[in-house]
PyMOL Python script that loads the backbone (N, CA, C, O; Angstrom):
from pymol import cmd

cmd.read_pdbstr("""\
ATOM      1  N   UNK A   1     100.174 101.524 106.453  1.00  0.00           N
ATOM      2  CA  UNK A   1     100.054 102.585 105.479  1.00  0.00           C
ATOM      3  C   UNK A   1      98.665 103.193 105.605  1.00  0.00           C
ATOM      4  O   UNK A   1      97.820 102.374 105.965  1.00  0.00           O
ATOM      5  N   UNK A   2      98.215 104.447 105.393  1.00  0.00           N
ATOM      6  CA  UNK A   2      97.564 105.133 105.543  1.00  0.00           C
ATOM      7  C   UNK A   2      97.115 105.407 104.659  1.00  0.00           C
ATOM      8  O   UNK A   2      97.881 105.082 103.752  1.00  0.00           O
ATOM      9  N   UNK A   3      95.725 106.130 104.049  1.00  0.00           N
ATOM     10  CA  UNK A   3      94.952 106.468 103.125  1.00  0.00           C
ATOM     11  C   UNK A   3      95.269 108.196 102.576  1.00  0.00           C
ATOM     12  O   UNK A   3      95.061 108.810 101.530  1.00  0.00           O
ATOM     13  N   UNK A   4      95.950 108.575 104.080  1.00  0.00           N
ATOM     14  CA  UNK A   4      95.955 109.940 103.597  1.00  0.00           C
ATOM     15  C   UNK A   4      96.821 110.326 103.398  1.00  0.00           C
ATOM     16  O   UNK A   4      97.831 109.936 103.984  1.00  0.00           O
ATOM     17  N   UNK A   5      96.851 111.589 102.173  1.00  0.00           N
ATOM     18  CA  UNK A   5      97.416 112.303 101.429  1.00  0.00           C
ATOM     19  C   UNK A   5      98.389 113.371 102.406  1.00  0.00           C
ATOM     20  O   UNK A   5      97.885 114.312 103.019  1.00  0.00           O
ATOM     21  N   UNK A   6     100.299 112.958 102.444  1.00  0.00           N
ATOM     22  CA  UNK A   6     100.604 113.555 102.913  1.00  0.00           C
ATOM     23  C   UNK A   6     100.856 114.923 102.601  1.00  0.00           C
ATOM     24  O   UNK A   6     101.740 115.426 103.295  1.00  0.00           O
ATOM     25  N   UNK A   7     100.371 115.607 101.820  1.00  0.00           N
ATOM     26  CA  UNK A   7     100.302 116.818 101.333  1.00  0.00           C
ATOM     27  C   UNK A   7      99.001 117.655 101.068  1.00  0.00           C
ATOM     28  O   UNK A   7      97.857 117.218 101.194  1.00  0.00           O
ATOM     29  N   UNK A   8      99.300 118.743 100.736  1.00  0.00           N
ATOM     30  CA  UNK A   8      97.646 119.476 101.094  1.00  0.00           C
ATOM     31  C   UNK A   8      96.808 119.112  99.346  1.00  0.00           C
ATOM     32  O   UNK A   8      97.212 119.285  98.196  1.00  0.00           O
ATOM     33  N   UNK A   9      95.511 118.552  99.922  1.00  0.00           N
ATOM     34  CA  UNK A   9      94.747 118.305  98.865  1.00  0.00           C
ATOM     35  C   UNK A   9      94.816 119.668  97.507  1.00  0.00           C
ATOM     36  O   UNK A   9      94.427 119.404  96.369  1.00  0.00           O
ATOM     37  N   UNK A  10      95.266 120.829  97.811  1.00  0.00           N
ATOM     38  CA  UNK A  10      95.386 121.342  96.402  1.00  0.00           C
ATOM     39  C   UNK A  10      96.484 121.281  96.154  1.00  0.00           C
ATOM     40  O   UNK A  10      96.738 122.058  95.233  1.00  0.00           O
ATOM     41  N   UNK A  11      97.377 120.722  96.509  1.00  0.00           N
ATOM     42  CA  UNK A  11      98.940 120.664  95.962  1.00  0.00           C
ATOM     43  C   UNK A  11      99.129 119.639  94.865  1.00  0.00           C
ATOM     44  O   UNK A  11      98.534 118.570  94.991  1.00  0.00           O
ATOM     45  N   UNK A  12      99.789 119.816  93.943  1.00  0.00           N
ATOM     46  CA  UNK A  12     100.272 118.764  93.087  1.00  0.00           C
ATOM     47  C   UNK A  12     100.965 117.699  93.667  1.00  0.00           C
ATOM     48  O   UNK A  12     101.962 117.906  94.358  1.00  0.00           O
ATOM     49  N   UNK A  13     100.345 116.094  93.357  1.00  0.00           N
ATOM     50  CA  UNK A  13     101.821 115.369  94.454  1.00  0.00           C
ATOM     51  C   UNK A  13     102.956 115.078  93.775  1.00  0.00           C
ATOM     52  O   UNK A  13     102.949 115.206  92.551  1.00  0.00           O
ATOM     53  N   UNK A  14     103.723 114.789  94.220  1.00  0.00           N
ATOM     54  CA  UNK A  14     105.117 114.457  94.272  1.00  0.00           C
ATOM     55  C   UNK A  14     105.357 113.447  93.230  1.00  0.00           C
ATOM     56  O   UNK A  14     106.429 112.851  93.330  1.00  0.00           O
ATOM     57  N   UNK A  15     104.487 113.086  92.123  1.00  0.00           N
ATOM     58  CA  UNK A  15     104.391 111.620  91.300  1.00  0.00           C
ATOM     59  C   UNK A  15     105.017 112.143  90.171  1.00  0.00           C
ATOM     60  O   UNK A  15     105.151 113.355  89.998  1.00  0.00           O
ATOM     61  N   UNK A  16     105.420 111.263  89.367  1.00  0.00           N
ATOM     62  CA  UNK A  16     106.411 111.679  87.341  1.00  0.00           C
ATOM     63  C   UNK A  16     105.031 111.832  86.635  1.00  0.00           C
ATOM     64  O   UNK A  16     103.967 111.214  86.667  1.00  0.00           O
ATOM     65  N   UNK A  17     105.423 112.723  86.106  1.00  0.00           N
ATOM     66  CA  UNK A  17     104.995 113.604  84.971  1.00  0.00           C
ATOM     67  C   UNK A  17     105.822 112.568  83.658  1.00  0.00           C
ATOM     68  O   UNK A  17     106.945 112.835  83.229  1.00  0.00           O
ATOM     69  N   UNK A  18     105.147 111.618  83.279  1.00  0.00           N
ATOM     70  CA  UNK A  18     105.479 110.708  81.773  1.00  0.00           C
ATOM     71  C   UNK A  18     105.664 110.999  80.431  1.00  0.00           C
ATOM     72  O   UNK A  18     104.933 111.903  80.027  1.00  0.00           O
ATOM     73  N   UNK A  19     106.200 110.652  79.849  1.00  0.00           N
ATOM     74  CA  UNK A  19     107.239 110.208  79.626  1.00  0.00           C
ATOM     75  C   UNK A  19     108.459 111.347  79.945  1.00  0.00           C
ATOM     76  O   UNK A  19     109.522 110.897  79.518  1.00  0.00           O
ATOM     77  N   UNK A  20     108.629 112.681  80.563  1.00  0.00           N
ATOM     78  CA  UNK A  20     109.612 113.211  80.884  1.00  0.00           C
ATOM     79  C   UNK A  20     110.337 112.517  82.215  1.00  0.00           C
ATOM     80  O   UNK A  20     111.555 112.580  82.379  1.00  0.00           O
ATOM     81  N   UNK A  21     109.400 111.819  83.182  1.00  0.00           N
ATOM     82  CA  UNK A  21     109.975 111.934  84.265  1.00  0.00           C
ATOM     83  C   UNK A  21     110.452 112.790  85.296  1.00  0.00           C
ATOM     84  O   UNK A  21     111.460 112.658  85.990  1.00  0.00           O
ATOM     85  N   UNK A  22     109.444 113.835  85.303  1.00  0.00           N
ATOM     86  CA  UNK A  22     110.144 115.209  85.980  1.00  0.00           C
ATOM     87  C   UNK A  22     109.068 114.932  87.026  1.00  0.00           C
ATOM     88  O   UNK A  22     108.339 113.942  86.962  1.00  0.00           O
ATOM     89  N   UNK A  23     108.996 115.903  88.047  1.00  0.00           N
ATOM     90  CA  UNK A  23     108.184 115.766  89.617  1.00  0.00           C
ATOM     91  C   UNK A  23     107.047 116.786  88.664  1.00  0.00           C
ATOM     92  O   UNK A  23     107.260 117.590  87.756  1.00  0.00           O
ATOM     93  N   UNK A  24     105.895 116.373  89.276  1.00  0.00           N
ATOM     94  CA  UNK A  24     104.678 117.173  88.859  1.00  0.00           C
ATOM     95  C   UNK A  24     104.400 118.106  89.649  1.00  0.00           C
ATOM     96  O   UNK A  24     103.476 118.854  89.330  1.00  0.00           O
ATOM     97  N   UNK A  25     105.166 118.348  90.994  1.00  0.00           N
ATOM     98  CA  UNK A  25     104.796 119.291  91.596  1.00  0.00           C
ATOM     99  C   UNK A  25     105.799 120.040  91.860  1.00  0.00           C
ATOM    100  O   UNK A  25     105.650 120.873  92.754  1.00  0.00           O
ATOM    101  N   UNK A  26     107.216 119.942  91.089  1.00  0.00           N
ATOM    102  CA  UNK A  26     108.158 121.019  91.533  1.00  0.00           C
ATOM    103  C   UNK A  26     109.100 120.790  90.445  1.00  0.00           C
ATOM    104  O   UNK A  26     110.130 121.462  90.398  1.00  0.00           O
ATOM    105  N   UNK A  27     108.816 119.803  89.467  1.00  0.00           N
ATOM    106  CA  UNK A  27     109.597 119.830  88.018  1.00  0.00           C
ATOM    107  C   UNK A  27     111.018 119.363  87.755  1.00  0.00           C
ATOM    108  O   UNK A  27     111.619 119.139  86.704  1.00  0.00           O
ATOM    109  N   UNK A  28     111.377 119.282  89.061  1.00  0.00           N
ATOM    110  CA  UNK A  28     112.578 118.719  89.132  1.00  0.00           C
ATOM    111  C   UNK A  28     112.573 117.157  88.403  1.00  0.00           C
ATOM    112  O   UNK A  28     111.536 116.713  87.910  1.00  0.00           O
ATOM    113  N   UNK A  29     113.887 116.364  88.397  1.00  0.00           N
ATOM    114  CA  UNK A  29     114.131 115.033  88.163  1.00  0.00           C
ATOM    115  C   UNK A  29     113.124 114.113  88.848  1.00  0.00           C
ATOM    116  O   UNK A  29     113.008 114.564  89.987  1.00  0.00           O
ATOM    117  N   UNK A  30     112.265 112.941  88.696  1.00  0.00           N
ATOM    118  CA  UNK A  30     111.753 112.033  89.667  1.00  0.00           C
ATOM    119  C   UNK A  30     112.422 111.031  89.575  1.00  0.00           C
ATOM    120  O   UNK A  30     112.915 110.524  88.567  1.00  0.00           O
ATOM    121  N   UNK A  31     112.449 110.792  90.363  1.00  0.00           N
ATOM    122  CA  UNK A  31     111.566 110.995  91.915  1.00  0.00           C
ATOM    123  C   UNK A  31     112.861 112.194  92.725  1.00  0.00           C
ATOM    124  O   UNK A  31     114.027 111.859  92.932  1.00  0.00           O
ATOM    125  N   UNK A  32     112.395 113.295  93.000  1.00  0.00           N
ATOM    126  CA  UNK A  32     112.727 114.212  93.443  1.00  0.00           C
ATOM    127  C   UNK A  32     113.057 114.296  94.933  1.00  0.00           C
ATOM    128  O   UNK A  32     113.124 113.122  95.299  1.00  0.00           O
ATOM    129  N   UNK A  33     113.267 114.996  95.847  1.00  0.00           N
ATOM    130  CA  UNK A  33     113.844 114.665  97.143  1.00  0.00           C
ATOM    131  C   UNK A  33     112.919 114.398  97.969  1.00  0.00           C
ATOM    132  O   UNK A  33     112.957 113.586  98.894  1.00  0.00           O
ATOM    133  N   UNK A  34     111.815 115.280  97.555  1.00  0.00           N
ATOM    134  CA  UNK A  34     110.557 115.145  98.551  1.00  0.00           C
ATOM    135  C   UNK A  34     109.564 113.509  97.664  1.00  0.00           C
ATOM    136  O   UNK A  34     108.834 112.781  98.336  1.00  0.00           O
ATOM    137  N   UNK A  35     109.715 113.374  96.733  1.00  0.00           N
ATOM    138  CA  UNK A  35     108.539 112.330  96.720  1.00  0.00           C
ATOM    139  C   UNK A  35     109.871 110.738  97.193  1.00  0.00           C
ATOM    140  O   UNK A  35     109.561 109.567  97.408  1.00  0.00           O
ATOM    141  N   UNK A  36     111.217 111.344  97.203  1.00  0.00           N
ATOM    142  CA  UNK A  36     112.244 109.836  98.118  1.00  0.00           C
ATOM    143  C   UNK A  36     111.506 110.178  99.376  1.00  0.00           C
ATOM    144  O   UNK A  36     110.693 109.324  99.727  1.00  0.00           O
ATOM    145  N   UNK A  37     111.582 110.932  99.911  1.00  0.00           N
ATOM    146  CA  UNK A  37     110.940 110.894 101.213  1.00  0.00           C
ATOM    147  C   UNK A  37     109.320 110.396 101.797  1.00  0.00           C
ATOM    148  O   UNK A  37     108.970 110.045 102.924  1.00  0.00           O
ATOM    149  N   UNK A  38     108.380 110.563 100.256  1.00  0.00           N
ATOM    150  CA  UNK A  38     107.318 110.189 100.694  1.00  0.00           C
ATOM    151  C   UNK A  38     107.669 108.646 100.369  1.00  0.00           C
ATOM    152  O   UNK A  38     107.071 107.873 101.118  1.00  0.00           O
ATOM    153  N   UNK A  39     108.467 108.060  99.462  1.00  0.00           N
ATOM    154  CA  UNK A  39     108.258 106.488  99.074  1.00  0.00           C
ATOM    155  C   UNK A  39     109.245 105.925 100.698  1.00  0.00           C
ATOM    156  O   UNK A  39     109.066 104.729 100.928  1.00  0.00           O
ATOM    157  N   UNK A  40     109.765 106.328 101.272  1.00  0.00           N
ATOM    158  CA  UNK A  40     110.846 106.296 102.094  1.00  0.00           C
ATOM    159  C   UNK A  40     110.083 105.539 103.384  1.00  0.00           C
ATOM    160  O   UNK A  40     110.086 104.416 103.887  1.00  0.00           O
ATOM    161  N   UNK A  41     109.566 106.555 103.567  1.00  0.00           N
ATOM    162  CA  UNK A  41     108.068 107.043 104.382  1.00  0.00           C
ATOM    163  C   UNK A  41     106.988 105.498 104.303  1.00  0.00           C
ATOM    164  O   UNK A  41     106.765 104.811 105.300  1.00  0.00           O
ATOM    165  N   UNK A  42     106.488 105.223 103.050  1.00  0.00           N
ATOM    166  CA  UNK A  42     105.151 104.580 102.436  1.00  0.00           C
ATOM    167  C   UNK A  42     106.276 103.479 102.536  1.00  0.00           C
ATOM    168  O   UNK A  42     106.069 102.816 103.553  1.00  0.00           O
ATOM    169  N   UNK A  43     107.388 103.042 101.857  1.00  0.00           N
ATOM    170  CA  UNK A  43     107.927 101.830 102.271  1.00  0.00           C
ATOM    171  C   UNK A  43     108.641 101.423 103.936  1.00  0.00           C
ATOM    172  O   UNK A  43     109.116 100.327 104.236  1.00  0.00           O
ATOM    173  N   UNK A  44     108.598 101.959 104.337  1.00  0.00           N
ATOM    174  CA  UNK A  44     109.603 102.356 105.972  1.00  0.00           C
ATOM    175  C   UNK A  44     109.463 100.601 106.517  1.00  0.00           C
ATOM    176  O   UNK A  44     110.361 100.177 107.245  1.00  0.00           O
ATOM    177  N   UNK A  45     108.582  99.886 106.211  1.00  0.00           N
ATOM    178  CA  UNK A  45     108.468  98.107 107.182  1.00  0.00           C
ATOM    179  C   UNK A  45     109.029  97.583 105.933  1.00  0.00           C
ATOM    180  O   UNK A  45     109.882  96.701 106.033  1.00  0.00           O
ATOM    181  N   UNK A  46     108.701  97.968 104.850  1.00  0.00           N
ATOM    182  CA  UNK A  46     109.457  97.046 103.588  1.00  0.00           C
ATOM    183  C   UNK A  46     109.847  97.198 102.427  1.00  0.00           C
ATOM    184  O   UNK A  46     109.322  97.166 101.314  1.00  0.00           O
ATOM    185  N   UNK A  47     111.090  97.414 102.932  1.00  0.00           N
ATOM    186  CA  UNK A  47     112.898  97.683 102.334  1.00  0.00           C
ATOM    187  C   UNK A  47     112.708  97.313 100.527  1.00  0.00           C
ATOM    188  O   UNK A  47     112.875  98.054  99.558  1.00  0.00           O
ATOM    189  N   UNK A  48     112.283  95.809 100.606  1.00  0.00           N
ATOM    190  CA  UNK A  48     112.224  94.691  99.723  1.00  0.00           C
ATOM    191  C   UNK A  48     111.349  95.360  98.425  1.00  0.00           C
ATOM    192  O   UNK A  48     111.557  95.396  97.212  1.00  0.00           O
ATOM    193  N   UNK A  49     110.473  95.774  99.135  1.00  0.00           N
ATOM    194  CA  UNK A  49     109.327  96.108  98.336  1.00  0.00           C
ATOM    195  C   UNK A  49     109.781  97.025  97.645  1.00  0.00           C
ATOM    196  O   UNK A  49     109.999  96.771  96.460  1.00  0.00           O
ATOM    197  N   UNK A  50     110.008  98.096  98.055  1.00  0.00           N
ATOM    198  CA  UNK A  50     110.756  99.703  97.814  1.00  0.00           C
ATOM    199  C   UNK A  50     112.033  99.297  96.771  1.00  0.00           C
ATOM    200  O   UNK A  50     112.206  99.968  95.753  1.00  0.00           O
ATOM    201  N   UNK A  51     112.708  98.419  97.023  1.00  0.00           N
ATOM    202  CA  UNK A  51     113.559  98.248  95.891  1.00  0.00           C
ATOM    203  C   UNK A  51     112.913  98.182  94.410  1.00  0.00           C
ATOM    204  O   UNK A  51     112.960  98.908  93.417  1.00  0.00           O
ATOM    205  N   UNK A  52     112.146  96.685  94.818  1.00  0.00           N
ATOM    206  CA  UNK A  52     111.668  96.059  93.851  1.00  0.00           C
ATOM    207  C   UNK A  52     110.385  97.438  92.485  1.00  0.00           C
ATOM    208  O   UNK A  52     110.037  97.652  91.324  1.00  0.00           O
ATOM    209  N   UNK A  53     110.264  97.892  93.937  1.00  0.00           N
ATOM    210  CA  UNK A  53     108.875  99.281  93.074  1.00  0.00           C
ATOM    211  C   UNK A  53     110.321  99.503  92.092  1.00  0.00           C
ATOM    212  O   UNK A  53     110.486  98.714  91.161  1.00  0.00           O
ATOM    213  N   UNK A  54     111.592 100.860  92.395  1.00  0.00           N
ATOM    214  CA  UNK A  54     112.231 101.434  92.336  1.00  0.00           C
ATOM    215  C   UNK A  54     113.070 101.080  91.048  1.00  0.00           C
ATOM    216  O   UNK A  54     113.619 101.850  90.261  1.00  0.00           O
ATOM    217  N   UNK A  55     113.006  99.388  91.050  1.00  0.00           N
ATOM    218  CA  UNK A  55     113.674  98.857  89.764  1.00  0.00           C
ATOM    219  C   UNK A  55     112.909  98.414  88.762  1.00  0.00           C
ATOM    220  O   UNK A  55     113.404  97.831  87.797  1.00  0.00           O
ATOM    221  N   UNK A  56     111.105  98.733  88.931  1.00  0.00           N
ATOM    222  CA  UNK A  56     110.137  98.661  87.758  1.00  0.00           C
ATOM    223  C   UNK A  56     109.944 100.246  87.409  1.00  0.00           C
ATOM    224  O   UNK A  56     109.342 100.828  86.507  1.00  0.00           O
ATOM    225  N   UNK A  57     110.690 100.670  88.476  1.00  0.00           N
ATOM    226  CA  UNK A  57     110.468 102.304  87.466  1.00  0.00           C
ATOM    227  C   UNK A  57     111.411 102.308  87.112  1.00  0.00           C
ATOM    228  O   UNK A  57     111.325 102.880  86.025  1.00  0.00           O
ATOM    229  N   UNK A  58     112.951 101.886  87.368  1.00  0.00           N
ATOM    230  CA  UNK A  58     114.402 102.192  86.693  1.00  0.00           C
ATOM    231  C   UNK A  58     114.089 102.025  85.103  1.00  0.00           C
ATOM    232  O   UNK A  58     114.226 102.863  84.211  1.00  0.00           O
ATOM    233  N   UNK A  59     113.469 100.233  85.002  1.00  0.00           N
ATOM    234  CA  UNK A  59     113.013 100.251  83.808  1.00  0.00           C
ATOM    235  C   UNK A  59     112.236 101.332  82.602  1.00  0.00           C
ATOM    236  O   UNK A  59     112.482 101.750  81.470  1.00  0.00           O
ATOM    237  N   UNK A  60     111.239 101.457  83.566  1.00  0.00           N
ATOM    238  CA  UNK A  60     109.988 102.015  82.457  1.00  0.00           C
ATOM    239  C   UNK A  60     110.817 103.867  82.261  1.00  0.00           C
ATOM    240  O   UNK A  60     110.907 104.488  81.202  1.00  0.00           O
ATOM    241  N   UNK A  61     111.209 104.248  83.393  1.00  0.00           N
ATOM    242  CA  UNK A  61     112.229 105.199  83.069  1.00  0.00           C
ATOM    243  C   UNK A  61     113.282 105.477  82.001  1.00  0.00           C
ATOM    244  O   UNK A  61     113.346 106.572  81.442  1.00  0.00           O
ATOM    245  N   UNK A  62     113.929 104.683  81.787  1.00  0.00           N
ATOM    246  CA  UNK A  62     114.699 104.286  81.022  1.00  0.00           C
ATOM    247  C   UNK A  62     114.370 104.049  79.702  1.00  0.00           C
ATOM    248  O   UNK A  62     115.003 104.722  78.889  1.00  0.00           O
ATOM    249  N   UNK A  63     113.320 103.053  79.146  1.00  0.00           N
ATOM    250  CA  UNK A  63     112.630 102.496  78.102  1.00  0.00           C
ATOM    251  C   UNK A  63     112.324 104.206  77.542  1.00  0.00           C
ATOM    252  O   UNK A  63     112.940 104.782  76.645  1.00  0.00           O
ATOM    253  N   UNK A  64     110.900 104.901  78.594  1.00  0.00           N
ATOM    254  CA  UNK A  64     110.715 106.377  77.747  1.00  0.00           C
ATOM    255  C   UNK A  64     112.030 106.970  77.762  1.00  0.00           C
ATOM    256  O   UNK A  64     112.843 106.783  76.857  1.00  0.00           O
ATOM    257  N   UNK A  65     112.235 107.640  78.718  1.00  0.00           N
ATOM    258  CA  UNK A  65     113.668 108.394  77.917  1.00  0.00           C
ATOM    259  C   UNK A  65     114.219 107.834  76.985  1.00  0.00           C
ATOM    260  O   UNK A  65     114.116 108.576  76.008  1.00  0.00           O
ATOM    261  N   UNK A  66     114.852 106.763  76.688  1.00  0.00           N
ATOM    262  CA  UNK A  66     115.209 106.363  75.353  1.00  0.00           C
ATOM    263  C   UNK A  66     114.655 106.552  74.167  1.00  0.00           C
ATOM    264  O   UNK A  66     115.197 106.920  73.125  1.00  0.00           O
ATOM    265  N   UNK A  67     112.989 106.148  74.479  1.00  0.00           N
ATOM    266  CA  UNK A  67     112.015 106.691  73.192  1.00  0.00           C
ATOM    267  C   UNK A  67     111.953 108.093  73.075  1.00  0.00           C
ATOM    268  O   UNK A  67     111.325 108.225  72.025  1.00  0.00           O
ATOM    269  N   UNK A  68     112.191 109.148  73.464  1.00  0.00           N
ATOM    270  CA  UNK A  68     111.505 110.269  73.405  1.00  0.00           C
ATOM    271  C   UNK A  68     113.355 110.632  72.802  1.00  0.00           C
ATOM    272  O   UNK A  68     113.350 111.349  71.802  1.00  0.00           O
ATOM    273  N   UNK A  69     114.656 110.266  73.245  1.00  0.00           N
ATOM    274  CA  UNK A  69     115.512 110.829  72.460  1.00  0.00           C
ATOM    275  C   UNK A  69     116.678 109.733  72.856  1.00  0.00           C
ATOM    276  O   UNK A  69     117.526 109.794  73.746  1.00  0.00           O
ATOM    277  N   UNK A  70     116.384 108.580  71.755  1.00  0.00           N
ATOM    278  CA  UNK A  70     117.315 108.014  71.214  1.00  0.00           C
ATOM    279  C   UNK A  70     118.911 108.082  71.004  1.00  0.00           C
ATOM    280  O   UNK A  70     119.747 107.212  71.252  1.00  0.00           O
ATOM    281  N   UNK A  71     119.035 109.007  70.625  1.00  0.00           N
ATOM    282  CA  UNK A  71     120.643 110.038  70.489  1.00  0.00           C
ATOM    283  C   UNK A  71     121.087 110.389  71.718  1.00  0.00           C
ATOM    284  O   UNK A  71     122.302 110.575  71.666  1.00  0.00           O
ATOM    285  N   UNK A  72     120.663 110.553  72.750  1.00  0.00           N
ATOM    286  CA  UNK A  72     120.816 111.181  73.989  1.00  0.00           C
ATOM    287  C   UNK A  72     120.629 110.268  75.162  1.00  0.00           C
ATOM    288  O   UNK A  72     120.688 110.766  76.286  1.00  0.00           O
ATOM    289  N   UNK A  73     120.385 108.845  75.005  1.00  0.00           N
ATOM    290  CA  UNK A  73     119.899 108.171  75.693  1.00  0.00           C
ATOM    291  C   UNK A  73     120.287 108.507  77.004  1.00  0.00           C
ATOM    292  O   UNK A  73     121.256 109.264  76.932  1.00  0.00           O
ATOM    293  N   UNK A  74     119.959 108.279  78.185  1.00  0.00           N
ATOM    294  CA  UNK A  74     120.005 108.072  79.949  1.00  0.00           C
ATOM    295  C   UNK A  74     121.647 107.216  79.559  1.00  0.00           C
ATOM    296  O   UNK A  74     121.883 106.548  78.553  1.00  0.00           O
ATOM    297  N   UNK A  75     122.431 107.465  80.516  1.00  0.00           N
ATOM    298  CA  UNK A  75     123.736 106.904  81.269  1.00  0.00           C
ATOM    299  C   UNK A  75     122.690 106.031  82.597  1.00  0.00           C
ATOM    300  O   UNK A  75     121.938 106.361  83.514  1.00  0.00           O
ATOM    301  N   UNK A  76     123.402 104.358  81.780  1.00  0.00           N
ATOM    302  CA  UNK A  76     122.689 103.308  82.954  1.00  0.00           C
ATOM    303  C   UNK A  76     122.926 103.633  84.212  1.00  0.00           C
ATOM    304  O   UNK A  76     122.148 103.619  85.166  1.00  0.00           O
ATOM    305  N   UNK A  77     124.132 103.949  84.158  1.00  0.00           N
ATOM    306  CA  UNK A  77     124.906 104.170  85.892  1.00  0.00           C
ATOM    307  C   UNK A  77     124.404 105.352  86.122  1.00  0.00           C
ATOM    308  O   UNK A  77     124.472 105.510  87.341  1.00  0.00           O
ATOM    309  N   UNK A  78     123.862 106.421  85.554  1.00  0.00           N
ATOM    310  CA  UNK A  78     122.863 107.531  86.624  1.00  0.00           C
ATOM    311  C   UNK A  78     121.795 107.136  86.580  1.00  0.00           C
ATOM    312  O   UNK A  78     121.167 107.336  87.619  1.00  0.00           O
ATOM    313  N   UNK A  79     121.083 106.461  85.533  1.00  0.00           N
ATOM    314  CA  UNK A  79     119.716 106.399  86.057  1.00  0.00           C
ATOM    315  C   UNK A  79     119.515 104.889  87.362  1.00  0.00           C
ATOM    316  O   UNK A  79     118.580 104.596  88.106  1.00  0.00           O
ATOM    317  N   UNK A  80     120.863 104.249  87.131  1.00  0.00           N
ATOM    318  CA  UNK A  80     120.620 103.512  88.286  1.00  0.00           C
ATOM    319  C   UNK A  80     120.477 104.167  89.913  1.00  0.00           C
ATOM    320  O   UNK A  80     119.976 103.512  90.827  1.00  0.00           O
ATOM    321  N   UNK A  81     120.979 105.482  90.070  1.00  0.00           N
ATOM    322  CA  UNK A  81     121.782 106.093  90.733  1.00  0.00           C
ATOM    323  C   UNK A  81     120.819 106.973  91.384  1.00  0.00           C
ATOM    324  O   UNK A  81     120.720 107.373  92.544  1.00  0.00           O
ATOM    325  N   UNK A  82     119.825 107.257  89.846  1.00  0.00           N
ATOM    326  CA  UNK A  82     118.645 107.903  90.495  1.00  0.00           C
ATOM    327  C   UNK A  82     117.117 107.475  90.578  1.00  0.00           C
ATOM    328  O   UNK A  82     116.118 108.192  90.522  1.00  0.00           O
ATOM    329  N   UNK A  83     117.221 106.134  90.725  1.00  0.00           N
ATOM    330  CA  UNK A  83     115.861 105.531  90.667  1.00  0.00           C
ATOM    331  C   UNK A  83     116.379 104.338  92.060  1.00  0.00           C
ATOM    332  O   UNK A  83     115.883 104.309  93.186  1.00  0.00           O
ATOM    333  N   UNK A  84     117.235 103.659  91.653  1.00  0.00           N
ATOM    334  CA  UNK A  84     116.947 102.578  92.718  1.00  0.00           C
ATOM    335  C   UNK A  84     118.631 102.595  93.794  1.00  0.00           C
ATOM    336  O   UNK A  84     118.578 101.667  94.602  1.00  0.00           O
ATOM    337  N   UNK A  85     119.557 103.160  93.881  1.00  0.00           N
ATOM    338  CA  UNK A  85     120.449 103.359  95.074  1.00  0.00           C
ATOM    339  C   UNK A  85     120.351 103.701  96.119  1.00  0.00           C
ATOM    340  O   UNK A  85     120.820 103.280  97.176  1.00  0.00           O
ATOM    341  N   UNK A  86     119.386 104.927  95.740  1.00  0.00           N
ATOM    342  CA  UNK A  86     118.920 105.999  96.775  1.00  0.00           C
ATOM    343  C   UNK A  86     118.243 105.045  98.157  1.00  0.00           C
ATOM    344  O   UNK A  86     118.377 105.141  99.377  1.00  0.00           O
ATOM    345  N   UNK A  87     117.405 104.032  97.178  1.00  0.00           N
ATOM    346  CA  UNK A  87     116.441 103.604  98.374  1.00  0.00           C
ATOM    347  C   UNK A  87     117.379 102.368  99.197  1.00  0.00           C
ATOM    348  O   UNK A  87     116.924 102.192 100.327  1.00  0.00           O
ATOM    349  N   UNK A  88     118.226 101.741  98.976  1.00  0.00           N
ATOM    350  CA  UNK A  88     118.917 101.107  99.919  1.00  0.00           C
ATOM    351  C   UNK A  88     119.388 102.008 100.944  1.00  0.00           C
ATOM    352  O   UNK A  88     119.389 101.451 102.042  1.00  0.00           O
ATOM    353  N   UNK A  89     119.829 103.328 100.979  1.00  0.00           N
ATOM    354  CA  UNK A  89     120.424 103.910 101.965  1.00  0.00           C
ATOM    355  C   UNK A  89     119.363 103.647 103.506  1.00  0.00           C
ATOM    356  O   UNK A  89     118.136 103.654 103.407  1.00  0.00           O
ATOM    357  N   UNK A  90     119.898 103.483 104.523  1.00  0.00           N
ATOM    358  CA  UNK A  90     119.464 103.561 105.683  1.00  0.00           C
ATOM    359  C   UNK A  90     118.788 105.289 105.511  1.00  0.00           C
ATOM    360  O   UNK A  90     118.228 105.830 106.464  1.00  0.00           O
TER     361      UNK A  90
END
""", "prot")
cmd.dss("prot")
cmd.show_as("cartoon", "prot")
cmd.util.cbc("prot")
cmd.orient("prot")
C-alpha cells in the first residue's frame, strides 16, 4: 500500500460524509462506485481484511441511519448488500 492519494490533491475523496453516509465527493450512497474501487484497490492482497473493514462499517452505518430516522430505518438485506457483498465479488 502506498501513501499516495489516488486522486488529485484538490478533489474531495471518495470517504462518508457522517452520519448521512453519502460520498463526499459526488454525494451519492457510500461507499459509492469509485471509493469500491479505491477500497478494492487498497485491499487487493487482503480479501479478509476488506470484509472485516466493510462489516465495521455495515454496523456503524446502520446504528446512524437508524439514529437520525428511526421510522425509516435501513432494510438489513440492502444495507448488507451495500456495505459488505460487494467486496466478496472477484
Amino acid at each position: 500500500m502506498t501513501n499516495q492519494r489516488p486522486y488529485p490533491r484538490h478533489a474531495a475523496p471518495h470517504t462518508p460524509l457522517r452520519p448521512m453516509w453519502c460520498c463526499r465527493a459526488c454525494g451519492q450512497q457510500w461507499p459509492c462506485p469509485t471509493a469500491r474501487l479505491l477500497l478494492k484497490s487498497e485491499y487487493a492482497d487482503n480479501n479478509v481484511s476488506l470484509s472485516l473493514y466493510l462489516c465495521g462499517l455495515f454496523y456503524e452505518a446502520t446504528r446512524d441511519l437508524y439514529r437520525l430516522n428511526p421510522a425509516g430505518a435501513p432494510d438489513p438485506a440492502d444495507m448488507f448488500a451495500r456495505f459488505v457483498a460487494w467486496g466478496r465479488q472477484a
